[in-house]
N, C-alpha and C positions, 0 to 999 in steps of 0.2 A: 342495569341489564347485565345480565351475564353470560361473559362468552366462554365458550369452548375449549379446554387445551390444544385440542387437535385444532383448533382453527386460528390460536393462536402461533403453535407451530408453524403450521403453513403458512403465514404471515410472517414471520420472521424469516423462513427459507427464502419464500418467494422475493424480501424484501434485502437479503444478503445478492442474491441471482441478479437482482435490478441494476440497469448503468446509474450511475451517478450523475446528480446535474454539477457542470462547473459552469458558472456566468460568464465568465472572459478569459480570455486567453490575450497574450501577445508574443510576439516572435522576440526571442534573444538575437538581434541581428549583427551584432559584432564579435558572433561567434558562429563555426562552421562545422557543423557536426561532423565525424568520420563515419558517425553509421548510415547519416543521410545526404550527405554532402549540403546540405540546407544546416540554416538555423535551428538550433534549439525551440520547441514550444513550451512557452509557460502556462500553468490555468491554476486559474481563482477560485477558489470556491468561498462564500460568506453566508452564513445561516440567512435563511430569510427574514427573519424576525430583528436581527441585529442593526441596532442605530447606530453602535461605537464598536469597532475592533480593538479587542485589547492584546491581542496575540496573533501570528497564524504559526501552523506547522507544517517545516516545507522539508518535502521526499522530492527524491529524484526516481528519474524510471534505470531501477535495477528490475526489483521480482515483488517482494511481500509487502513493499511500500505502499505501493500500488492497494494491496489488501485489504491493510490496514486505513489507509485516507479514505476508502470508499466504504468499510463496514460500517451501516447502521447504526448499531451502539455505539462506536466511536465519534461519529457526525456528529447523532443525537448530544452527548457528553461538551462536545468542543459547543454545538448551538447553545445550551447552557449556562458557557462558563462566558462565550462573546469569542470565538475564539477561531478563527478560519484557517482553511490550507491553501498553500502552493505545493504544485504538481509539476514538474519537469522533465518534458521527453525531447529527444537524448538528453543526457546529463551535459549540462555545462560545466563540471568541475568535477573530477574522483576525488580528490583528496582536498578542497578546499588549498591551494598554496598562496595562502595569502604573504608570502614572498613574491608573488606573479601577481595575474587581473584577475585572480575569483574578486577579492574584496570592490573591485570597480564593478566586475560583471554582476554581481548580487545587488550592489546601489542600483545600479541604473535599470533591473530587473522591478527591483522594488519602486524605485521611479515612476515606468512605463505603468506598470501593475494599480498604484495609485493614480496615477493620470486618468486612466481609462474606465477604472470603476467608480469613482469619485470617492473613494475611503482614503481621504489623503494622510492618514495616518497610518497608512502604507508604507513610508518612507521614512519613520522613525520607529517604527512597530517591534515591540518583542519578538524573538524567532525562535521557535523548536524544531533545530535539526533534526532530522529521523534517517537511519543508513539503513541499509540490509548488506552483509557479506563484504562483496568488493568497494559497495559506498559506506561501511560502518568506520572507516574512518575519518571522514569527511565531516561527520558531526562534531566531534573531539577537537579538530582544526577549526571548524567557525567558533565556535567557543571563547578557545584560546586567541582567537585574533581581537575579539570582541565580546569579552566577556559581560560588558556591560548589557548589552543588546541580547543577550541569550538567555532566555527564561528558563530552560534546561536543557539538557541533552539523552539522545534516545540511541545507541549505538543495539542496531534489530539482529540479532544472531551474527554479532558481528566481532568489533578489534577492542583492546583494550587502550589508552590514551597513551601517546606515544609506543605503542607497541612496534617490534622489529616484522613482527610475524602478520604483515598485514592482511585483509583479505582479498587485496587487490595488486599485490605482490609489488605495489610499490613505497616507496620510502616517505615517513611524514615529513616536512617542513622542519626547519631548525626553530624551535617555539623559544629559544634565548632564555629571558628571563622571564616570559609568558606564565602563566597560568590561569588556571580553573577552578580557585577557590572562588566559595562561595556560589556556585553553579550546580544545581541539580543536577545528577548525570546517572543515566540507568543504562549498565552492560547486561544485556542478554546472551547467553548462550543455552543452545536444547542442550538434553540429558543425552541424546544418542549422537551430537557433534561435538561432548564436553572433551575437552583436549588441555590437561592443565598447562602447557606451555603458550596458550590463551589467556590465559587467566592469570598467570604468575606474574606476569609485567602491568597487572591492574592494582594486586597487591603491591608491588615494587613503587609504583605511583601513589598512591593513599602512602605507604612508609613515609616516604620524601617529601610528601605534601601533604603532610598533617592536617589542615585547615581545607582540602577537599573535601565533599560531601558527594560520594560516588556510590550507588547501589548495586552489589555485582546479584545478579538474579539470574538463577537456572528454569528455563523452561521445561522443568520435569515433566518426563513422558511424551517429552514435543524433541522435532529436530530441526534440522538446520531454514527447511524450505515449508514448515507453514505458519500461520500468525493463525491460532484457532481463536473463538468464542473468548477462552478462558484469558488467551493471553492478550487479548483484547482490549478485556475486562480489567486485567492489572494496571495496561497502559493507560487506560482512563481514569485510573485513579491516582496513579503517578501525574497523571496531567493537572486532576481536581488538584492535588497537594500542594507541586511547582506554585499555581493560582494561590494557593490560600498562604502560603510562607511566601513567595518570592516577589508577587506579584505586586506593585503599588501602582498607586494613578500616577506618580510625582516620579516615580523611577525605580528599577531593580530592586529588591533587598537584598543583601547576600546574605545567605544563610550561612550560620555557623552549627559546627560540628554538633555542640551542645544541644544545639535545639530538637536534633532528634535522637533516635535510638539507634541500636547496635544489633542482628540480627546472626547468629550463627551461618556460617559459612555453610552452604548444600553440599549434604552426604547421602550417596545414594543407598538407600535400602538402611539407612541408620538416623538416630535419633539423633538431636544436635545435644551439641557438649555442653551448652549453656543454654538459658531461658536467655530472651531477648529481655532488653530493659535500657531504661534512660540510657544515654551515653557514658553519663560519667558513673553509672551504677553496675555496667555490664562488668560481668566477671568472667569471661570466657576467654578464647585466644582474642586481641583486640587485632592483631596483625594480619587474620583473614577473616575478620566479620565484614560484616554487609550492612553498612548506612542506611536508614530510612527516618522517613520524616518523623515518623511520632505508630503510636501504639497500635492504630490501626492500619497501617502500610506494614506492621510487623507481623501483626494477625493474618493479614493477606497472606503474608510471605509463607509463614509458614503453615497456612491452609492448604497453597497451593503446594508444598512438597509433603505435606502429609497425604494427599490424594493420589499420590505414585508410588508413598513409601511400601518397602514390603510387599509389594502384589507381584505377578506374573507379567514377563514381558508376553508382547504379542506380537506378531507378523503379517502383513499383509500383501496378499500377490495381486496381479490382477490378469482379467481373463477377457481373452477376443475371440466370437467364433467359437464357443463354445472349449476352447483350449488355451490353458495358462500360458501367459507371457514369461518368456524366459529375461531372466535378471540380465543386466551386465555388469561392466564393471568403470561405467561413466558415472560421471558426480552425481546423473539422473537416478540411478538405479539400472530403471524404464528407460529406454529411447527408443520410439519408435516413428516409421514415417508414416505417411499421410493413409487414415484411414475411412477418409472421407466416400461416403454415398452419394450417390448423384442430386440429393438433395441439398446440402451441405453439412448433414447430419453425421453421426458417429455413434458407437456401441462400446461401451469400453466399461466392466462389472470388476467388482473388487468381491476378494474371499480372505478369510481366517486362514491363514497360510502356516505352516511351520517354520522355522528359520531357513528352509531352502527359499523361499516364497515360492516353491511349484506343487506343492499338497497341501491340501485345503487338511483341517483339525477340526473334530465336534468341538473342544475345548476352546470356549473363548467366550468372550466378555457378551452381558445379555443386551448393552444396548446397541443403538444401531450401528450399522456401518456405512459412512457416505462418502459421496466424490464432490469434491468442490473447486472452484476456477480457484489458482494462484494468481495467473496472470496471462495474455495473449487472448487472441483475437476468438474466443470462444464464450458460449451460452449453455449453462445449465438447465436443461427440460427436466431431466428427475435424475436419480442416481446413477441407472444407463446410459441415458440418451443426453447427447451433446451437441450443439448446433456452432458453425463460424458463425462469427459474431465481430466484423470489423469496427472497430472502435477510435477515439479522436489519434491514436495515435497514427493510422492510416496505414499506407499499402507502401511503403517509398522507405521503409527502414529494413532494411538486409540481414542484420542481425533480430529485428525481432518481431518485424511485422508478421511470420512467416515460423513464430516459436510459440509453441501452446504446453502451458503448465495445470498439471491436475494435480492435486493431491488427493488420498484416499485416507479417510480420518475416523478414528472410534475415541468415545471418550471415557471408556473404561469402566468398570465395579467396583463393588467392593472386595472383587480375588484379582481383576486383570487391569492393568495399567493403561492408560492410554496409547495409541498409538497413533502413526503417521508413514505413508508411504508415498512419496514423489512420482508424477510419470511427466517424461518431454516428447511432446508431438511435433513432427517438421511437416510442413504442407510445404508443396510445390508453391509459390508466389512471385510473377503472374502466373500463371496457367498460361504453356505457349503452344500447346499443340489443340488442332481442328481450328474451327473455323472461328473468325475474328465477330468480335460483337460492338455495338455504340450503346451508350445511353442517354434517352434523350430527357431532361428532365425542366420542365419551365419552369421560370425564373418566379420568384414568390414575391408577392406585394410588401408592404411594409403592414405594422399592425400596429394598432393601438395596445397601450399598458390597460391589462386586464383579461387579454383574450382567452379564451380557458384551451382551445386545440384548434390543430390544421389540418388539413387532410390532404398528405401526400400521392403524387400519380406517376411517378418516372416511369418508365417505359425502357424495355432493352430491342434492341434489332433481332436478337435470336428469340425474343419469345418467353423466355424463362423472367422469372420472378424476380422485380428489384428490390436491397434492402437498405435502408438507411440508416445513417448513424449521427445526432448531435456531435460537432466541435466543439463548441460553445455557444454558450447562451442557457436562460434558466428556462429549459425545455427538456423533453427525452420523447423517444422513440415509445408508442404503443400501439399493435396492430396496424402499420404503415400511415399511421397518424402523429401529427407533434403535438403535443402535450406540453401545456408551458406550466411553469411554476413562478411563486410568488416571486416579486422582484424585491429585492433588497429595499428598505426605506430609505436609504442615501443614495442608491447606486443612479450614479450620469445617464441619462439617456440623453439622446437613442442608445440603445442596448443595442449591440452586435450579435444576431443569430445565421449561424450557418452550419447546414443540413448535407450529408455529404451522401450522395444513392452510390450504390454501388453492386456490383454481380460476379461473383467471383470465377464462375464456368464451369465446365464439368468436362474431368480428363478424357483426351481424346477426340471431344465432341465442341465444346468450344471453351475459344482462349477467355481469359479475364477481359475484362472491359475495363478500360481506364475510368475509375471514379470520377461522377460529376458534382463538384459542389456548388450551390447558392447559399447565398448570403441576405439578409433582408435585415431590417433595424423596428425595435420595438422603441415605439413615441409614443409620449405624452399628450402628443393633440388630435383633435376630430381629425383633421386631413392628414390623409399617410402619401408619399411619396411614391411615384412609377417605380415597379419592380425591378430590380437588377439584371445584368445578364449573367448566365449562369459562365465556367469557365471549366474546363478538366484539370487536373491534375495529376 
């Protein structure tokens, strides 16, 4: 049968736009977040098809982590290889100092984690760290503490290994006589955040430590805050590779220099000074080339900077109300407050801008132009239209319950480069003025494994429309219905599922309603258990 382009598009949009299932979660309780004064959460995510983990890859809640562990392509790549993530909001560690409790607090994380899903190879499992910005150093540290346990490292627009210049403007760990040979490790930087005093102390590292195997790659035509399609794309194949060189049943390999290639250092708008080739064959500068696994990790490489090279930069503004948003000069670009409609909807359009970003240019690339979530409590309806959209991270974190990231993206021709433009929205959170609201939401049965959906009813006192959101459990929200998904073949039951309703309110007219969550458990047998009582939060 054959389908469609366009329906295959839409398919893949719609399926970027969609929340992600995570199975379980558990509290880091021997740690105390500052953003929420509570514990850190952890969540699991395990292909559904997967008997044995042979890996996970665990982000923390900074921005593009987030992005990246929920994109499609990505998931599909890791179901694949057997390969699951951990997710952690707030961060329990910036910098990994495994001179302090990170290396306790990670055990006993991975402990809980296998306890609870029954994947008890949890607890000696390979780990791929992934950062973005102020967590990109954080990977480089668990490495070095344990490089045996590190299947590779992902440092996302972020520091170089031992770098001064961190992104989180704090100082690494004293790594002794530590290292990171024989560790896959991929340094990201975009073309439009490339700052060579980033990058000079990655070289300075490869010099000194000969027998690393460190891939410095430029996200050409990309910046600092989005993780597109393309670069997506790269990191799944940096993943495939890590699996196919590093990966054994019996334990690590460390890969040595030799075994892969050597790839010319990124020049913008120029051609590289050498052909990529074996390692011991490369004849170019060796001092600032760029490690990769083998011949096709080198094709990538330089695919993806022949798709920037030479074209036209481009600009993007974006426009509220029919009148262009004025720039500033925050790390956002864009910062604007709350543009919220009494529905919980938004309007927010992107244009071809000139480098002021306040006029729009005929001149500019033929394909399209979209807006996509980075990260925060928000839903894609189409390229205008934006809905809140509260999510497991919930309503109790100060710093980010209450912080919405879009970025607006084109991916360029064959005259115009790709580009990328950041916007940050601040919503009032709770809503305190007009009149006060409840939710009242009944407690849900227990269900047999198998059940295909639920059909949710909360109710609010003011009358307006409740919405909900999975914590955990292999389910999602569709149409104010739960929707479960396949349970893992190993995974413990009962399975823990809880449903969080919530109403955000509308300024002036009424406050937030404090979120009600239920909890209920998926079993194995004919008889299910009386339903919980539900509890706020």
């Amino acid at each position: 049968m054959k389908v469609s382009f366009a329906i295959v598009i839409f398919l893949l949009i719609a399926s970027r736009s969609a929340a992600q299932v995570w199975q379980w979660s558990i509290l880091v309780d021997n740690i105390i977040s500052g953003e929420t004064k509570a514990p850190p959460h952890a969540f699991l995510w395990i292909p559904e098809n997967c008997k044995k983990l042979k890996a996970v890859v665990w982000g923390q809640h900074n921005m593009t982590e987030e992005t990246v562990l929920e994109h499609p392509a990505f998931r599909k790549t890791l179901a694949e290889l057997g390969v699951g993530e951990i997710w952690v909001t707030p961060i329990t560690t910036q910098m990994f100092d495994f001179t302090k409790n990170a290396p306790a607090d990670f055990e006993m994380m991975m402990n809980r984690l296998a306890e609870v899903s029954g994947y008890t190879e949890l607890k000696t499992i390979p780990v791929i760290p992934i950062g973005h910005s102020a967590q990109a150093s954080f990977p480089w540290n668990f490495a070095a503490w344990n490089p045996a346990r590190t299947l590779a490292v992902i440092s996302l627009h972020g520091d170089a290994p031992l770098t001064t210049l961190t992104g989180s403007g704090k100082a690494n760990p004293d790594w002794g006589n530590r290292d990171i040979n024989g560790v896959p490790s991929l340094f990201i930087m975009g073309e439009y955040e490339w700052w060579e005093d980033r990058i000079v102390p990655a070289f300075s590292y490869i010099q000194s430590h000969p027998r690393s195997v460190i891939s410095l790659f430029a996200d050409a035509g990309h910046s600092h805050f989005d993780a597109s399609d393309a670069l997506v794309d790269y990191l799944s194949l940096f993943i495939r590779k890590a699996m196919k060189f590093r990966w054994r049943a019996k334990g690590l390999h460390p890969v040595q220099p030799e075994e892969g290639w050597l790839v010319d250092r990124w020049h913008r708008d120029s051609l590289p000074n050498a052909a990529a080739a074996p390692f011991n064959a490369y004849t170019g500068n060796r001092q600032s080339a760029s490690w990769v696994f083998d011949r096709q990790m080198a094709d990538a490489t330089e695919q993806y900077y022949r798709m920037a090279r030479g074209k036209q930069q481009q600009f993007i503004g974006f426009m509220q109300d029919g009148k262009p948003l004025i720039p500033g000069k925050s790390h956002a670009v864009y910062a604007i407050d709350s543009p919220l409609l009494s529905d919980g909807t938004f309007h927010i359009s992107a244009f071809f801008s000139d480098s002021t970003r306040t006029r729009q240019v005929a001149q500019h690339a033929s394909t399209a132009l979209q807006i996509n979530r980075i990260c925060g409590p928000v839903k894609k309806i189409n390229d205008t239209t934006f809905r809140l959209d509260f999510y497991r991270m919930g309503f109790n974190n100060t710093k980010r319950s209450n912080d919405i990231w879009l970025v607006a993206e084109n991916k360029g021709d064959d005259t115009f480069k790709s580009a990328v433009q950041q916007l940050n929205i601040k919503i009032p959170l709770p809503q305190t003025t007009g009149e006060a609201q409840q939710i009242h939401f009944k407690s849900l049965p227990d269900q047999r494994k198998g059940i295909k959906g639920l059909p949710l009813a909360a109710q609010a006192t003011s009358g307006l429309p409740v919405s909900y959101y999975v914590k955990e459990g292999p389910a999602y929200i569709d149409n104010n219905k739960l929707v479960f998904t396949s349970v893992p073949p190993r995974a413990k039951l009962p399975l823990k599922v809880t449903v969080v309703a919530w109403q955000y309110g509308i300024t002036g007219k009424f406050q937030s309603a404090v979120p009600v969550e239920q909890s209920f458990y998926i079993r194995a047998v004919e008889t299910v258990l009386p339903a919980k009582t539900g509890r706020t939060h």
